[in-house]
VOVEXPA-117235 format. One record per atom (N, C-alpha, C, O): x, y, z; residue number from 0; chain; atom name. Coordinates in Angstrom, 3 decimals. Example, Ala and Ser with C-alpha at 12.3 -4.5 7.8 and 13.67 -1.06 7.14 Angstrom:
BEGIN
+----------+----------+----------+------+-------+--------+
|     east |    north |       up | zalo | vexti | drenlo |
+----------+----------+----------+------+-------+--------+
|   13.190 |   -5.690 |    7.800 |    0 |     A |      N |
|   12.300 |   -4.500 |    7.800 |    0 |     A |     CA |
|   13.200 |   -3.300 |    7.800 |    0 |     A |      C |
|   14.236 |   -3.319 |    8.465 |    0 |     A |      O |
|   12.850 |   -2.250 |    7.080 |    1 |     A |      N |
|   13.670 |   -1.060 |    7.140 |    1 |     A |     CA |
|   12.900 |    0.030 |    7.870 |    1 |     A |      C |
|   13.409 |    1.138 |    8.039 |    1 |     A |      O |
+----------+----------+----------+------+-------+--------+
***
This chain:
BEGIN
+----------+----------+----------+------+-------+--------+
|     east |    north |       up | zalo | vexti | drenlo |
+----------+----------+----------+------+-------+--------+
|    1.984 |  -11.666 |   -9.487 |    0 |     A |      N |
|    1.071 |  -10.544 |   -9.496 |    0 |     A |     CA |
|    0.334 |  -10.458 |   -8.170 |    0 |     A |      C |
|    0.063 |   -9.364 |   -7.673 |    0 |     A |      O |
|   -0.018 |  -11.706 |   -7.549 |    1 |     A |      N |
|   -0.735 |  -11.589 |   -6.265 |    1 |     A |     CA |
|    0.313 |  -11.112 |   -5.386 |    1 |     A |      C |
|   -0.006 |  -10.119 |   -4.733 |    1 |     A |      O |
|    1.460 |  -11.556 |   -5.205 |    2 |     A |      N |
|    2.179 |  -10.610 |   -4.026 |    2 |     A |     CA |
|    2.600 |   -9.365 |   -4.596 |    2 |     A |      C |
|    2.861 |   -8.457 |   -3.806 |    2 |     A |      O |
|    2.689 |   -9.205 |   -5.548 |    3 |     A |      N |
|    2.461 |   -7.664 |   -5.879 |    3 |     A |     CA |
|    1.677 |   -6.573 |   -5.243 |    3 |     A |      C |
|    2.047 |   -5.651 |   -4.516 |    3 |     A |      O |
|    0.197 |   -6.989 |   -5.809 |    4 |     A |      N |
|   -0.876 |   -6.467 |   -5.152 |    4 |     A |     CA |
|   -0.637 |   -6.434 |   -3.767 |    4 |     A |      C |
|   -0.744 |   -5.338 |   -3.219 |    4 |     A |      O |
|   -0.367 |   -7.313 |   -3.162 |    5 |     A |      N |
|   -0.778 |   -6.928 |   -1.665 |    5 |     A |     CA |
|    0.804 |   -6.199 |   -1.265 |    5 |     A |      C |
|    0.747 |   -6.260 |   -0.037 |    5 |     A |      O |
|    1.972 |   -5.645 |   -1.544 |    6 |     A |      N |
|    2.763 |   -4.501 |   -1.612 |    6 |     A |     CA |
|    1.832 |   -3.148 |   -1.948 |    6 |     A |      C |
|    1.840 |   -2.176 |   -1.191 |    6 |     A |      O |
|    1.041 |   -3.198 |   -3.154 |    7 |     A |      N |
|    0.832 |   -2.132 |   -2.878 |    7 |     A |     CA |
|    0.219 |   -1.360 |   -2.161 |    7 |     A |      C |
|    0.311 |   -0.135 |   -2.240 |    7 |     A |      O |
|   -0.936 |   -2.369 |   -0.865 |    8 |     A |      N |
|   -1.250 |   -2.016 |   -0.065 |    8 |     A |     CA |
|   -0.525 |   -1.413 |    1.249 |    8 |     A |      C |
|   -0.954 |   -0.635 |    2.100 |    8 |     A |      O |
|    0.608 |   -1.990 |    1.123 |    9 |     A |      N |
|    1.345 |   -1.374 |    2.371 |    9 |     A |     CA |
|    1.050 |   -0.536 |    3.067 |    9 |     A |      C |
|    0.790 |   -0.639 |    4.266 |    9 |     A |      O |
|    1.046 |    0.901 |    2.078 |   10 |     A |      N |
|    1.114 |    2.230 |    2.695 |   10 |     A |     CA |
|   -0.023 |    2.680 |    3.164 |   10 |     A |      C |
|   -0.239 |    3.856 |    3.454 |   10 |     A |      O |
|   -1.038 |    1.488 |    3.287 |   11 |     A |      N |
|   -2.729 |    2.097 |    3.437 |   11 |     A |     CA |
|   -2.855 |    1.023 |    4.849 |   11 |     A |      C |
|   -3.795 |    1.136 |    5.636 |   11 |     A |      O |
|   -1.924 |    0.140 |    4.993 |   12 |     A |      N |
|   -1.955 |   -0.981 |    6.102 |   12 |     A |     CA |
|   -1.453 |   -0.969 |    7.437 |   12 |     A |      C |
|   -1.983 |   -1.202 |    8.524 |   12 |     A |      O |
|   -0.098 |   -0.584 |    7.027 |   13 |     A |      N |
|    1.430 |   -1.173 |    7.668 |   13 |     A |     CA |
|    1.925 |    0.336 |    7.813 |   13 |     A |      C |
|    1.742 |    0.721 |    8.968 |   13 |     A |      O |
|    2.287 |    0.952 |    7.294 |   14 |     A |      N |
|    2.568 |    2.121 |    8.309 |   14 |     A |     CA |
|    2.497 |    2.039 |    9.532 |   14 |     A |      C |
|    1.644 |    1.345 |   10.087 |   14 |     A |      O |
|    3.611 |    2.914 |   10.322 |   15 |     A |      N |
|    4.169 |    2.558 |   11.802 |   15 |     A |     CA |
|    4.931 |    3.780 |   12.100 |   15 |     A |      C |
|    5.507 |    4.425 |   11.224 |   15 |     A |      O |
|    4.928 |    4.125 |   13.493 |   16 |     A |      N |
|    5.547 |    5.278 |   14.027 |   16 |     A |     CA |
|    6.827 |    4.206 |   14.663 |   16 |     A |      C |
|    6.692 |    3.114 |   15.216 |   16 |     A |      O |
|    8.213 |    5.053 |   14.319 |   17 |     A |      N |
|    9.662 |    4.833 |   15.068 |   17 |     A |     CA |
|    9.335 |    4.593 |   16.313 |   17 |     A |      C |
|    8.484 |    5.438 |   16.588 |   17 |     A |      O |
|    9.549 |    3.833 |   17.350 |   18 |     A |      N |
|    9.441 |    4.272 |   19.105 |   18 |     A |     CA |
|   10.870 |    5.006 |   19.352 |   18 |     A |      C |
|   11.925 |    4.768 |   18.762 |   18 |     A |      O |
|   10.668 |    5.812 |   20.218 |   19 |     A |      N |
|   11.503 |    6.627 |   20.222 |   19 |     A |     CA |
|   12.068 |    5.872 |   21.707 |   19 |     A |      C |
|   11.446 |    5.223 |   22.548 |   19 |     A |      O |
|   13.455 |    6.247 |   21.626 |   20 |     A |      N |
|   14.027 |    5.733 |   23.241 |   20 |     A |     CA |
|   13.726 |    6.876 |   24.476 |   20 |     A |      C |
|   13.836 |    8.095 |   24.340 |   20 |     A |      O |
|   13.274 |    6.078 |   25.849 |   21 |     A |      N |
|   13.728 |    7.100 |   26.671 |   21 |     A |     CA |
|   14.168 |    7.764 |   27.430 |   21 |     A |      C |
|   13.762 |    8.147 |   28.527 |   21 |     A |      O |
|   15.343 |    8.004 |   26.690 |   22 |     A |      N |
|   16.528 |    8.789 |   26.987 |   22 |     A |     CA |
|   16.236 |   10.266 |   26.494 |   22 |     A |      C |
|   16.979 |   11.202 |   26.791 |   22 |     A |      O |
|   15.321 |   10.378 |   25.870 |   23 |     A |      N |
|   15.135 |   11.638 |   25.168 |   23 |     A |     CA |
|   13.940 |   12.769 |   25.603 |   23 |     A |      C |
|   12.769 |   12.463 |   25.830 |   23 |     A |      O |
|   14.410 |   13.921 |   25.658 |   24 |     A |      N |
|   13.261 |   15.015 |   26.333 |   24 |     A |     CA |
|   11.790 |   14.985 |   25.839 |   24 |     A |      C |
|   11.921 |   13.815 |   25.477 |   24 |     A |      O |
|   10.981 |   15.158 |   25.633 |   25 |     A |      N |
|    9.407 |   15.931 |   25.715 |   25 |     A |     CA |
|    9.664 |   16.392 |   23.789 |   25 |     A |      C |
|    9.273 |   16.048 |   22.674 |   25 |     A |      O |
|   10.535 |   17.325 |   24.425 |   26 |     A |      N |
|   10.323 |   18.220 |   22.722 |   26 |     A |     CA |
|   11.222 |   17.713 |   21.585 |   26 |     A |      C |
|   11.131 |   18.078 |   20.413 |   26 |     A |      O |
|   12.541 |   16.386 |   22.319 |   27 |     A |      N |
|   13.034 |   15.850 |   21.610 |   27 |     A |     CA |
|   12.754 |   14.870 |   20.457 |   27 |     A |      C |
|   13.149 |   14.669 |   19.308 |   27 |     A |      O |
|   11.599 |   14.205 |   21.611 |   28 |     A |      N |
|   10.494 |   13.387 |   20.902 |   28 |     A |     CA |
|    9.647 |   13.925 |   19.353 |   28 |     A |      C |
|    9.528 |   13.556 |   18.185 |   28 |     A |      O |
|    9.182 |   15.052 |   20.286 |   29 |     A |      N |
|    8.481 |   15.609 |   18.762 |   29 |     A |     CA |
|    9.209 |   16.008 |   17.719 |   29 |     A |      C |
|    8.603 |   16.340 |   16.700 |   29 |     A |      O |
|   10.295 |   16.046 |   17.744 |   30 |     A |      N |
|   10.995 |   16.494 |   16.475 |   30 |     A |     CA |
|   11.736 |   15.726 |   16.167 |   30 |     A |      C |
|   12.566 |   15.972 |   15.292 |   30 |     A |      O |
|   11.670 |   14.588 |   16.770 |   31 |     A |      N |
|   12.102 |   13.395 |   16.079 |   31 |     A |     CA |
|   11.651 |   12.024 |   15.825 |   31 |     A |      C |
|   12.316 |   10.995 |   15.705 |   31 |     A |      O |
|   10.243 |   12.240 |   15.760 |   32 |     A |      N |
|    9.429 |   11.607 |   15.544 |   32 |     A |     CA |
|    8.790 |   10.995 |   14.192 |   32 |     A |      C |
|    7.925 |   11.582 |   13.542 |   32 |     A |      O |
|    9.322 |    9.759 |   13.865 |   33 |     A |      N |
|    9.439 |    9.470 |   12.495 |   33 |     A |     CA |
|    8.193 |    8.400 |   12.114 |   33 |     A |      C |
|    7.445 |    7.939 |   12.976 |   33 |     A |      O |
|    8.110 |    8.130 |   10.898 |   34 |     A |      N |
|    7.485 |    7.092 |   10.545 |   34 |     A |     CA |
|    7.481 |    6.509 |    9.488 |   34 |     A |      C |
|    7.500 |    7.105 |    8.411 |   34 |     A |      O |
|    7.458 |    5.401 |    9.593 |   35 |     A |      N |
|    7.791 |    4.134 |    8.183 |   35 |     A |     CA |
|    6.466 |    3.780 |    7.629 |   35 |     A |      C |
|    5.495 |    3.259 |    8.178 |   35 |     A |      O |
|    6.714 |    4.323 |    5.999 |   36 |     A |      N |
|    6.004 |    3.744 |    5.293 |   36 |     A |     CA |
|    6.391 |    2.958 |    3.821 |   36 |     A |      C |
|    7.534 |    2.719 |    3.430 |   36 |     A |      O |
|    5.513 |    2.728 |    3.338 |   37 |     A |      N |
|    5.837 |    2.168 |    1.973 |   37 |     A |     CA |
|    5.182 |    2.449 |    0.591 |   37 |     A |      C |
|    4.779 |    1.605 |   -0.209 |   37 |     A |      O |
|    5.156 |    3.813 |    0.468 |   38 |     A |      N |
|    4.895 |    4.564 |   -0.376 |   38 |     A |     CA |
|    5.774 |    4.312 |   -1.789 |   38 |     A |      C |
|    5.472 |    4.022 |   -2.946 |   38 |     A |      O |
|    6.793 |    4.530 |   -1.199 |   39 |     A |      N |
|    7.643 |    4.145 |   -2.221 |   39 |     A |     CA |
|    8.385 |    2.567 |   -2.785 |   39 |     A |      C |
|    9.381 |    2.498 |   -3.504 |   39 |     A |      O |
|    7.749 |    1.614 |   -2.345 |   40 |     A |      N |
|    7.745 |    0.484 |   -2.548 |   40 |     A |     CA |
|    6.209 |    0.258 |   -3.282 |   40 |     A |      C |
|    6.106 |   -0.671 |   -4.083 |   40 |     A |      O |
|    5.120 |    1.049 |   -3.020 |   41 |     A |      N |
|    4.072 |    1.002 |   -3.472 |   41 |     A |     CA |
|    4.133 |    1.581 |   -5.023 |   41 |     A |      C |
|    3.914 |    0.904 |   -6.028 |   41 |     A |      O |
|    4.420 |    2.736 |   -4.996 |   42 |     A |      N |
|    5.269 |    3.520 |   -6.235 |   42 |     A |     CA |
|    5.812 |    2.192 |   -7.615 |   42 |     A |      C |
|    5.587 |    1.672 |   -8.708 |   42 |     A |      O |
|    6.464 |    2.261 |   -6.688 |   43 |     A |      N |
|    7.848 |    1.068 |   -7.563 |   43 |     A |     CA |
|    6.984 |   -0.090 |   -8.373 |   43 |     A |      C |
|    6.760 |    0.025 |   -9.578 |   43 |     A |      O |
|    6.555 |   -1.135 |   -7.647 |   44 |     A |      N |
|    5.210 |   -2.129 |   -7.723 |   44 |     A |     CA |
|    4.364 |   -1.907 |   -8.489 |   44 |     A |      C |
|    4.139 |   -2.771 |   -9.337 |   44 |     A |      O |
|    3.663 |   -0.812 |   -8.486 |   45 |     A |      N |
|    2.494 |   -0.410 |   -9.506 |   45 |     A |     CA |
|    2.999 |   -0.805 |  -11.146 |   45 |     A |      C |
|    2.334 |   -1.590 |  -11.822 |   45 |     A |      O |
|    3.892 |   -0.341 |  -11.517 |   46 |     A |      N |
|    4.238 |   -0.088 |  -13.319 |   46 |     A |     CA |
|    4.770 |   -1.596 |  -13.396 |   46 |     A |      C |
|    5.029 |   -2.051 |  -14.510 |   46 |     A |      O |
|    4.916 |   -2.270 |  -12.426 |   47 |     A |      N |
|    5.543 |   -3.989 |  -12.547 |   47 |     A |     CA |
|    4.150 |   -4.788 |  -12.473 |   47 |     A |      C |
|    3.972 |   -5.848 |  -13.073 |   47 |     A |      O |
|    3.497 |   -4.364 |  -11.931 |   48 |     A |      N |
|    2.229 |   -5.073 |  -11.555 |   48 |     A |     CA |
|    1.274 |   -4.736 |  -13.440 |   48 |     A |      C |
|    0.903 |   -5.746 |  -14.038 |   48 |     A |      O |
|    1.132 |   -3.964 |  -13.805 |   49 |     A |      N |
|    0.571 |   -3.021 |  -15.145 |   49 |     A |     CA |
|    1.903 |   -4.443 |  -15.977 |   49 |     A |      C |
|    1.694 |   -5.654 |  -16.039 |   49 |     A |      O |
|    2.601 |   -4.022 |  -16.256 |   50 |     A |      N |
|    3.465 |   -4.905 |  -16.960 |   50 |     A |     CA |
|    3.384 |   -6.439 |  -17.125 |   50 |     A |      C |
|    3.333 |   -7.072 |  -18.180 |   50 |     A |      O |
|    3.383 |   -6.996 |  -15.587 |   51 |     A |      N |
|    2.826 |   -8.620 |  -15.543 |   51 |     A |     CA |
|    1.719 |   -8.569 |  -16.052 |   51 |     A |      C |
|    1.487 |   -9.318 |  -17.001 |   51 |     A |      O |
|    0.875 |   -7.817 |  -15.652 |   52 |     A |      N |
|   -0.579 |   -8.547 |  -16.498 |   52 |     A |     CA |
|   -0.678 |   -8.148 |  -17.708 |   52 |     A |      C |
|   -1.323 |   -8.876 |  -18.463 |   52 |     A |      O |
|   -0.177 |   -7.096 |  -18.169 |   53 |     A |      N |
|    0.024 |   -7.075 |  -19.983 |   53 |     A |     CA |
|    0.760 |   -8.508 |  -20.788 |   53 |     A |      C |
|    0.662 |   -9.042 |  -21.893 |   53 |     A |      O |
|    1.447 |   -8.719 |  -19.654 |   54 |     A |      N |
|    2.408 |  -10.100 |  -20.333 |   54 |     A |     CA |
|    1.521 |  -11.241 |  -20.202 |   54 |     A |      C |
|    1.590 |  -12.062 |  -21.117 |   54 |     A |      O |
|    0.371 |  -11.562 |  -18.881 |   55 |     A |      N |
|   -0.183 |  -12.639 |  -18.822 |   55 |     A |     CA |
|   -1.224 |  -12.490 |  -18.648 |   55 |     A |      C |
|   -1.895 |  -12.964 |  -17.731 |   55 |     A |      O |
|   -1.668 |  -11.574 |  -19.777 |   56 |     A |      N |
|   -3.258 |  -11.698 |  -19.655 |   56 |     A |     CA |
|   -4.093 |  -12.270 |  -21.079 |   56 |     A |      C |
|   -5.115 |  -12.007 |  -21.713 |   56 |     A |      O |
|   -3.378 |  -12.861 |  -21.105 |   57 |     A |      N |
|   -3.933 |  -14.283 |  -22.080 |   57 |     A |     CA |
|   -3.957 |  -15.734 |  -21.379 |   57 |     A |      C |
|   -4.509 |  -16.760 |  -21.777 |   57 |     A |      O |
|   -3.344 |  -15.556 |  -20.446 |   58 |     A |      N |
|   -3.053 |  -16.793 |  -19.403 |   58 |     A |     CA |
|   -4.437 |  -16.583 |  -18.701 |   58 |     A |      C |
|   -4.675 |  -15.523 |  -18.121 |   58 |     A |      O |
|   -5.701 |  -18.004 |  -18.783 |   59 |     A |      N |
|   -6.815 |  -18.481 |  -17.893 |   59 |     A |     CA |
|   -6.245 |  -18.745 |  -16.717 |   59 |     A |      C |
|   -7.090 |  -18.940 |  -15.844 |   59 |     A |      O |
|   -4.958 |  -18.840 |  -16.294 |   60 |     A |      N |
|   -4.463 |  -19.110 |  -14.767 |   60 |     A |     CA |
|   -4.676 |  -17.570 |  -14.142 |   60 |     A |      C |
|   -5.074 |  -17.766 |  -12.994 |   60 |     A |      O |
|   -4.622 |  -16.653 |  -14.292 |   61 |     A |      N |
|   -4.852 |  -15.098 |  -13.306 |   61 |     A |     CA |
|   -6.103 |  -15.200 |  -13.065 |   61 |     A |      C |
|   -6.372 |  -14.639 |  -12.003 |   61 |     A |      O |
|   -7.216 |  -15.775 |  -13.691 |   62 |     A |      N |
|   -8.654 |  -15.541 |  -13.937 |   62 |     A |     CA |
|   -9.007 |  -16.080 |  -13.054 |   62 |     A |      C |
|   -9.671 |  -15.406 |  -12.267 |   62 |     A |      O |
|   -8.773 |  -17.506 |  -12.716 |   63 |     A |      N |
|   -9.148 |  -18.641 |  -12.096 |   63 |     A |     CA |
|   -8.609 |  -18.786 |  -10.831 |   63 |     A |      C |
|   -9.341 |  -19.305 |   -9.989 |   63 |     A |      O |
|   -7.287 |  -18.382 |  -10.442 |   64 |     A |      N |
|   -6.694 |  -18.862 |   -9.655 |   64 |     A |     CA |
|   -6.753 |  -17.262 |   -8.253 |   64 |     A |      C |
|   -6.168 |  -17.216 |   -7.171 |   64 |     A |      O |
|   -7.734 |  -16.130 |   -8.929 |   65 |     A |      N |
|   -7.641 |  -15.278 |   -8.002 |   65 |     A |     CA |
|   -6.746 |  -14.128 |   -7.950 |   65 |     A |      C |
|   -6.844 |  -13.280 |   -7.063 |   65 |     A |      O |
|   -5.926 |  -14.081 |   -8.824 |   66 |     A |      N |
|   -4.553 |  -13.444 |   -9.309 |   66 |     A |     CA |
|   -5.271 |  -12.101 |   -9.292 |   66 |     A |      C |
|   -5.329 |  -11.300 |   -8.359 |   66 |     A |      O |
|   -5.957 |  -11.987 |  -10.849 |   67 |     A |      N |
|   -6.547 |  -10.704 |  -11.205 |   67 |     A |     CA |
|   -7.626 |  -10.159 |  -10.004 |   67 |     A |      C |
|   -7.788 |   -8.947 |   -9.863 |   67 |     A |      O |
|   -8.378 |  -11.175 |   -9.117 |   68 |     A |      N |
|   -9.406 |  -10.719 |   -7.854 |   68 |     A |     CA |
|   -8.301 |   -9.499 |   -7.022 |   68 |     A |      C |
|   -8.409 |   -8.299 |   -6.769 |   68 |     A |      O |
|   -7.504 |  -10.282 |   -6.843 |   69 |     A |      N |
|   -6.624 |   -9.648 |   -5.759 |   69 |     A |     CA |
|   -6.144 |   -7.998 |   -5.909 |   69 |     A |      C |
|   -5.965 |   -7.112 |   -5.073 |   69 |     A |      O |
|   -6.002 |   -8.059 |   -7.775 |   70 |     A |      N |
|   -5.247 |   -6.962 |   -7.951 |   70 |     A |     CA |
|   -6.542 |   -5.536 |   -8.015 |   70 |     A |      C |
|   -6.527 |   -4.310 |   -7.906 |   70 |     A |      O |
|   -7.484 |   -6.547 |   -8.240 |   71 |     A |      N |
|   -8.704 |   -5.003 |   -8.590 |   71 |     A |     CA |
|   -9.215 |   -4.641 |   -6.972 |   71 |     A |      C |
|   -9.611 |   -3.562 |   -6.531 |   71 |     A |      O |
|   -9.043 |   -6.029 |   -6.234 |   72 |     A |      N |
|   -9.231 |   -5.577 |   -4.565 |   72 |     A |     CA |
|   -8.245 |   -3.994 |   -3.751 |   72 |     A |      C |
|   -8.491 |   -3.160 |   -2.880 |   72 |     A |      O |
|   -6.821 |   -4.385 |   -4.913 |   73 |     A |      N |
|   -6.189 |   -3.453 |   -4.049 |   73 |     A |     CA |
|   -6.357 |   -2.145 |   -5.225 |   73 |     A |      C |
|   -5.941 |   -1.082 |   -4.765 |   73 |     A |      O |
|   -6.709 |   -2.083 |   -6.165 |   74 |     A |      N |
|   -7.569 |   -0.702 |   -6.577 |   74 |     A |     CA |
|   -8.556 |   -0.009 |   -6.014 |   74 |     A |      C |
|   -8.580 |    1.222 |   -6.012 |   74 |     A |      O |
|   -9.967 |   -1.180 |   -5.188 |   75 |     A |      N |
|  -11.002 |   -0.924 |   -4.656 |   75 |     A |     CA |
|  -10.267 |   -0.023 |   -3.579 |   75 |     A |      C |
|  -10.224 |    1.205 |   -3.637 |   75 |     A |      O |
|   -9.774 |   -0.699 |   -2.725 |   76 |     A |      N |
|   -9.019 |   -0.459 |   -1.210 |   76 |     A |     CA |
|   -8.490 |    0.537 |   -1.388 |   76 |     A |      C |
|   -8.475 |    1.150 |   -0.321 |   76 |     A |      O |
|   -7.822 |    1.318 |   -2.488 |   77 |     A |      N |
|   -7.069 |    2.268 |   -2.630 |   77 |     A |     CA |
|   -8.195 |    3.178 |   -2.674 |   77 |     A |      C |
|   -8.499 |    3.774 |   -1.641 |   77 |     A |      O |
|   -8.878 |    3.367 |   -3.786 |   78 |     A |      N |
|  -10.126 |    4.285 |   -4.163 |   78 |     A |     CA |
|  -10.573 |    4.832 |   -2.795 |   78 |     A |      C |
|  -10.292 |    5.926 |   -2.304 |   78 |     A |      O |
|  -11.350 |    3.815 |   -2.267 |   79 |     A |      N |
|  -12.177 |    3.404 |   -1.095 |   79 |     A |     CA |
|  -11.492 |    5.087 |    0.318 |   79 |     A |      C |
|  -11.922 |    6.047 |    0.959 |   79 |     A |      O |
|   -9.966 |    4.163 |   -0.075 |   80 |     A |      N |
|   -9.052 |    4.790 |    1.263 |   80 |     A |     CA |
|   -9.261 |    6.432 |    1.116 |   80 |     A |      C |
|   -9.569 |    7.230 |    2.000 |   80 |     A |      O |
|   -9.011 |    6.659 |   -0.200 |   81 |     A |      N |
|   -9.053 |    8.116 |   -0.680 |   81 |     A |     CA |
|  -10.384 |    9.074 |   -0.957 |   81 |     A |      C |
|  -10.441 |   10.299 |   -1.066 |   81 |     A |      O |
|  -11.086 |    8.401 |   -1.007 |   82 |     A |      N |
|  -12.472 |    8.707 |   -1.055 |   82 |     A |     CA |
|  -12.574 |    9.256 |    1.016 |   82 |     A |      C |
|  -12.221 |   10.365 |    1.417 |   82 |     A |      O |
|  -12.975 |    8.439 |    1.680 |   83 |     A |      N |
|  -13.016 |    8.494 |    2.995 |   83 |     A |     CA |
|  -11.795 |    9.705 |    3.420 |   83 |     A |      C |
|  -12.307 |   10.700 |    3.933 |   83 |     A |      O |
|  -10.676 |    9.749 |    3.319 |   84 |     A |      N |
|  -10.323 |   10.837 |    3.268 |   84 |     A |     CA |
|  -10.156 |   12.613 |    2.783 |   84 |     A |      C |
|   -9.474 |   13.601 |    3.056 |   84 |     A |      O |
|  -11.581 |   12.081 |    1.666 |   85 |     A |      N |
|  -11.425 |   13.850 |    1.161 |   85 |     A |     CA |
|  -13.166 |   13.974 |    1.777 |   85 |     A |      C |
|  -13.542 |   15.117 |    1.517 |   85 |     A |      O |
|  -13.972 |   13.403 |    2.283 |   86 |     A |      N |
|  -14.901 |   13.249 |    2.753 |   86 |     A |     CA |
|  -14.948 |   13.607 |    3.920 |   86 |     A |      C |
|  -14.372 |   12.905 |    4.751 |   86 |     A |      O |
|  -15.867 |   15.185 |    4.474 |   87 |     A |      N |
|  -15.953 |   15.775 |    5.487 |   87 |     A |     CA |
|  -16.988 |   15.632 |    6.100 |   87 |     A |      C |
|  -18.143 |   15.636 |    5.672 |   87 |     A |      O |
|  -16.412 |   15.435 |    7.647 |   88 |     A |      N |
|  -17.557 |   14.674 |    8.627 |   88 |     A |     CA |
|  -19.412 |   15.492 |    8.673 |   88 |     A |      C |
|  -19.348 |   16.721 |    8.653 |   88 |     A |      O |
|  -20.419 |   15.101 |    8.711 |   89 |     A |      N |
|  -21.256 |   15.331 |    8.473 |   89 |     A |     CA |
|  -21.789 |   15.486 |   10.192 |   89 |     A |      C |
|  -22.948 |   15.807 |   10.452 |   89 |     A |      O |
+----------+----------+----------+------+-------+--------+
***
């Protein structure tokens, strides 16, 4: 469950622009200008992450050992991220 959680941060972390080679024009660049994320690894993770802890949440080992800290951290972090983004500069 703990490396779970921190997958689903990915897409709020780790995101990255392609470098483009250059061999390529000005306007080639911009239209081919990509970027890697993990949205969909984040996606995926979530309903597995919901599932493990339905299965082990009778287990005092998630409690203790930081398991469950981790996973409500990357709820906070998520909230947090989305909040700050619908929030217009003052």
């Amino acid at each position: 469950m703990n490396d779970l959680s921190e997958y689903i941060t990915l897409p709020f972390l780790a995101a990255f622009d392609v470098p483009t080679s250059n061999t390529m024009t000005a306007n080639m660049q911009k239209s081919a200008q990509k970027r890697v994320t993990y949205i969909a690894l984040s996606k995926k993770t979530m309903p597995r992450l919901v599932d493990l802890y339905l299965q082990f949440k009778s287990e005092l080992a998630i409690y203790v050992d930081g398991t469950l800290e981790s996973v409500i951290s990357v709820r906070q972090t998520f909230f947090l991220d989305c909040n700050s983004d619908l929030q217009t500069p003052s």
